[in-house]
N, C-alpha and C positions, 0 to 999 in steps of 0.2 A: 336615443338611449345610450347611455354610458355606465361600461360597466367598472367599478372601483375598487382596487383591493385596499379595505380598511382595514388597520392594526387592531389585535385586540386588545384591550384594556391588559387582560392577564392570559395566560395561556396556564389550562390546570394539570398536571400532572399525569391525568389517566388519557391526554389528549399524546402526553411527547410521549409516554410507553405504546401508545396505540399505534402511532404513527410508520413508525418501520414493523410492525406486523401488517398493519394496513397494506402497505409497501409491497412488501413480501407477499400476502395474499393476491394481490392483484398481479403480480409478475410469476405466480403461478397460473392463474386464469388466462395470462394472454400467450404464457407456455403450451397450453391446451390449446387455445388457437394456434399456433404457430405449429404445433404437431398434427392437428387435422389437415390443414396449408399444406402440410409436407404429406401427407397419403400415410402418418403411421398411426397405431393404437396410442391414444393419448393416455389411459392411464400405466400400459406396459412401457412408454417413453418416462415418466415420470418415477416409476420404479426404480429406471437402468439410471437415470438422474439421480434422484436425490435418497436411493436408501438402499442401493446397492453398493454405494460406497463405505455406506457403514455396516454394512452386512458383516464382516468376518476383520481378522485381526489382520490383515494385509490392505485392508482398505480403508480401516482408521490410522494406520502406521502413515500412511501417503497423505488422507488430509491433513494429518497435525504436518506432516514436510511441506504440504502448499499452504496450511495456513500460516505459519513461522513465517516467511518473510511477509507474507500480506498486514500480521499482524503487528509487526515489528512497524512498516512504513506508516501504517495508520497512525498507532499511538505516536509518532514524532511529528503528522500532520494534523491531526487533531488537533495536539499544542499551538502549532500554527493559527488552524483558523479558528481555535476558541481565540486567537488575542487580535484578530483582525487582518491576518498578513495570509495572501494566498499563494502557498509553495507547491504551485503546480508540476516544477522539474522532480519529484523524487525517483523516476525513472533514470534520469541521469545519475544523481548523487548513487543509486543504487549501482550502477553499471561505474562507475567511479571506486567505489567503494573495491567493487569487485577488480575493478584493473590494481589499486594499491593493495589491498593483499594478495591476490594474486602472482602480482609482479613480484611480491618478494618469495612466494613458492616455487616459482621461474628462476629468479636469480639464485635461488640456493638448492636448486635440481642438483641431484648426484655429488652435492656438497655433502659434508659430515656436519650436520644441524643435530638438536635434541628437543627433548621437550618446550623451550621459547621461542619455535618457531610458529606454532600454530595461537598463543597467546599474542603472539606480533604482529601476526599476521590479521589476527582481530582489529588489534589497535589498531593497526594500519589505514584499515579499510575504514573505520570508522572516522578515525582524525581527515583520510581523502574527500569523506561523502558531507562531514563538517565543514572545510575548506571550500568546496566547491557549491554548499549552499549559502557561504558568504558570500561569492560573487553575486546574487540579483538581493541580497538582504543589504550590503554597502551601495548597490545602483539605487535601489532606491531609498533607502535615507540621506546616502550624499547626493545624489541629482534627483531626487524622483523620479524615477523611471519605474514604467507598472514590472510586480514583480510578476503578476500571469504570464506575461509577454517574456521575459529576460529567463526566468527560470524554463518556461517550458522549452525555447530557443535551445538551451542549454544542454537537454536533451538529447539533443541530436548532433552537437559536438562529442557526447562523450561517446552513445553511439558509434560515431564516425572513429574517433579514435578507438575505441577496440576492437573495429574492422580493421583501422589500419596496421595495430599491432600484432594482432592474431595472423595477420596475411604476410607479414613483413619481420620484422625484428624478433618476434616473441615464435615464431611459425614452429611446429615441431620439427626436426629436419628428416627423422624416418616416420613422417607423420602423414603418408604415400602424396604429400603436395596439398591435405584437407588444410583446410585455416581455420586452427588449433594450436594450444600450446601442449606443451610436456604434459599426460596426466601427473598429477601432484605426487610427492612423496608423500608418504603411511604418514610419516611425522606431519605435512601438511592439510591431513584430511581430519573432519571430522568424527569422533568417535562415535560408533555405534551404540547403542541403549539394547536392542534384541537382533537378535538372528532374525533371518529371511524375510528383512524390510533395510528403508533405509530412514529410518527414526534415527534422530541423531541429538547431540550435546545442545544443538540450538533449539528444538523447541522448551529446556528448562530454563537455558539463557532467554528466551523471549518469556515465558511465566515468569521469572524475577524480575522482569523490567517492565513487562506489565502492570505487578502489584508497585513496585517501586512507584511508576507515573499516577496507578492511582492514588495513592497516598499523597504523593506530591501537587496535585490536582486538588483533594477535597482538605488537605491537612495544613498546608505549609505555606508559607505568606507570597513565593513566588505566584503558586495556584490562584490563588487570588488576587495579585497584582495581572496574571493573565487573564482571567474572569473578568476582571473590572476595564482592564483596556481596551477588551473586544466590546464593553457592552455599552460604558460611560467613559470615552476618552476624552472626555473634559473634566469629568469625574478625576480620573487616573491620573490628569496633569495638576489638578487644583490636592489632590492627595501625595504628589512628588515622583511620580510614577514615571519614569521614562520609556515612554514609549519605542522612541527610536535606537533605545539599549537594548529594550524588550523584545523587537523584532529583529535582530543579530543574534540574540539568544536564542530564541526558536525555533532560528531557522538553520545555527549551527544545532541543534540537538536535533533535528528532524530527518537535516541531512547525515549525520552522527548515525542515526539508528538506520537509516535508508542503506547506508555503507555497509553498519555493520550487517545487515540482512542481506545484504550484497554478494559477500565473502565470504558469509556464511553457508549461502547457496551456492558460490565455486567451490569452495573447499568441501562443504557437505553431500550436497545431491551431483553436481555434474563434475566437480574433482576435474575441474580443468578451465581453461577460458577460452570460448569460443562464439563467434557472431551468432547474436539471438538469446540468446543461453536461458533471460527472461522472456519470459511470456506475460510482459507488459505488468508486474505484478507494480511497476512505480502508480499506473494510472489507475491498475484495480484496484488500490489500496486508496483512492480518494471515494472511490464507491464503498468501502467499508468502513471509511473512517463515518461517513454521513448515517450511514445507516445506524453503527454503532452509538449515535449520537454525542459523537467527537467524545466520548468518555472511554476509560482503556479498559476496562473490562468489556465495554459493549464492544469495542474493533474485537476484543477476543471472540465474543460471542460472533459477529456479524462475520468477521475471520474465519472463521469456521466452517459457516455456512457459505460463505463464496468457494472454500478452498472445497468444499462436495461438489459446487458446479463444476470447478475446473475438474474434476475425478468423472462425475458424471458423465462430462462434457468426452471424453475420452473412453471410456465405456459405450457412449452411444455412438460415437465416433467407428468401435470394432463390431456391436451388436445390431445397430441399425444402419450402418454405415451413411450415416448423415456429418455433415462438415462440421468442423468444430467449431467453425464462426457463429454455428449457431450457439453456443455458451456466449460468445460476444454479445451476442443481440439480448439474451438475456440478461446480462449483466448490463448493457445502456438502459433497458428496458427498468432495470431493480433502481439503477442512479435516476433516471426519469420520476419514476412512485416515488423512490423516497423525495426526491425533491418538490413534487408536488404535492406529497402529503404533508411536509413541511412546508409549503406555503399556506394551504389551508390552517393549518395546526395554529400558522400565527397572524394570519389576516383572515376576515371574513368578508364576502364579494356582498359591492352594496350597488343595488341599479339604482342610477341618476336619471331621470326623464325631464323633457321637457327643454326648456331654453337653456339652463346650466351644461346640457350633454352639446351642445353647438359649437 
């Protein structure tokens, strides 16, 4: 016996909405498992999880700040892998992002700056996290080289360089020897929205760039020149469509938004640069772009919902004193559902018997 996964003819629409609920409901049931395993109440664990975050206005204040960059990476990797190119470094481009604006909050510490420093400081970061996802988008349309492999690689150079900086050149000097830069100047920092949170200028900067990409997704001939390359690139080539234009283009706009989420998060939430600083928001944001179903209102929706776990995840971290890793496990466990609801969703398993399975 051999078993087959056959395409469907059509995949109908109440299958791709179902699909990341499905998802989701199953990665709450194996949460339940995972909290009996641990010795706690599984519906009082799921509480401290997913709706004590949104309990009161200090706990929605903080997921709109973790889903802001989550949401920002997604929608620029969506684009990606709706046109076929898979930009697994956005964790680099992100911590890139954050070394070029940054660096220029650093070099103009205790300088007389004004208001064009923290619009600069955007740019900055954003044109860094651009740049630096050309490097695996030129590998592989000039040599073919896989971009999984080049960008995630990439990773861990930029990593490494903002350990090196933070420890070395950039080091605060009354900073008691921590490897850290300067906190930022007032001019360098993100403006506040409310008192006693730390809600800031970027989560409406991420709502206009949201709606922005949707429209440019269902509206505008790009949108559909991406559409069509991911789906029929032969299609795309016999239409005039350049592929390999296509895939410089998304990968600088992906890394573009990866940056500026970058910078956004030094300048906004930690107002400074220091080793770690993310909490791996480049690789959660490939679990929300999927679930989201690579569309930018769903990363906003799916955005949302990851950025409760990390809340959660922290909350049951002080209430139950369980490790935080286990929000990890949930969140591979969420990428896992959804990916294989989204296999069923588009292939149905067909058993082969007999001589043909040999």
């Amino acid at each position: 016996m051999r078993i087959v996964l056959e395409r469907r003819a059509q995949t109908s629409l109440a299958l791709l909405v179902a699909s990341p609920l499905l998802a989701v409901a199953l990665t709450l049931v194996s949460a339940v498992a995972v909290f009996l395993a641990l010795g706690q109440d599984p519906w009082r664990a799921l509480h401290i999880y997913f709706v004590m975050p949104v309990s009161d206005s200090w706990g929605l204040q903080e997921v709109a700040v973790k889903a802001t960059p989550l949401v920002l990476i997604a929608v620029g990797l969506s684009l990606c892998y709706r046109s076929n190119n898979w930009n697994i470094g956005a964790e680099g481009q992100f911590l890139i992002g954050a070394i070029c604006g940054g660096g220029l909050a650093v070099a103009t510490h205790g300088a007389p700056t004004g208001p064009w420093l923290l619009p600069a400081m955007l740019a900055a970061g954003a044109i860094g996290g651009a740049l630096y996802a050309l490097i695996p988008a030129l590998l592989k349309v000039r040599l073919g080289a896989n971009e999984i492999l080049t960008s995630l690689m990439l990773v861990y150079v930029a990593d490494l360089l903002l350990d090196w900086l933070v420890r070395g050149p950039w080091r605060d000097p009354f900073g008691f020897n921590m490897p850290q830069t300067v906190t930022f100047a007032p001019e360098a920092t993100m403006p506040l929205l409310l008192d006693g949170g730390r809600l800031n200028i970027g989560t409406p900067i991420m709502l206009l760039i949201v709606a922005l990409a949707a429209v440019l997704v269902a509206r505008s001939l790009k949108g559909f020149e991406i559409r069509l390359v991911g789906e029929a690139p032969r299609a795309a080539r016999f239409a005039g469509f350049d592929d390999k234009r296509l895939a410089i283009t998304v990968f600088m706009v992906a890394g573009a938004l990866a940056g500026l989420a970058g910078v956004m998060e030094a300048a906004g939430t930690v107002r400074q640069l220091q080793p770690g600083f993310s909490p791996g928001y480049g690789f959660t944001a490939i679990i929300v772009a999927f679930l989201g179903r690579l569309h930018p209102v769903g990363c906003l929706i799916a955005g949302t919902f990851v950025a409760i776990t990390f809340i959660g995840g922290e909350n049951a971290q002080i209430m139950l004193r369980l490790p935080l890793d286990v929000t990890r496990v949930f969140q591979g466990l969420l990428l896992f559902y959804v990916l294989a609801c989204d296999t069923f969703t588009t292939y149905r398993i067909r058993l082969e018997w007999g001589r043909a399975a040999a």
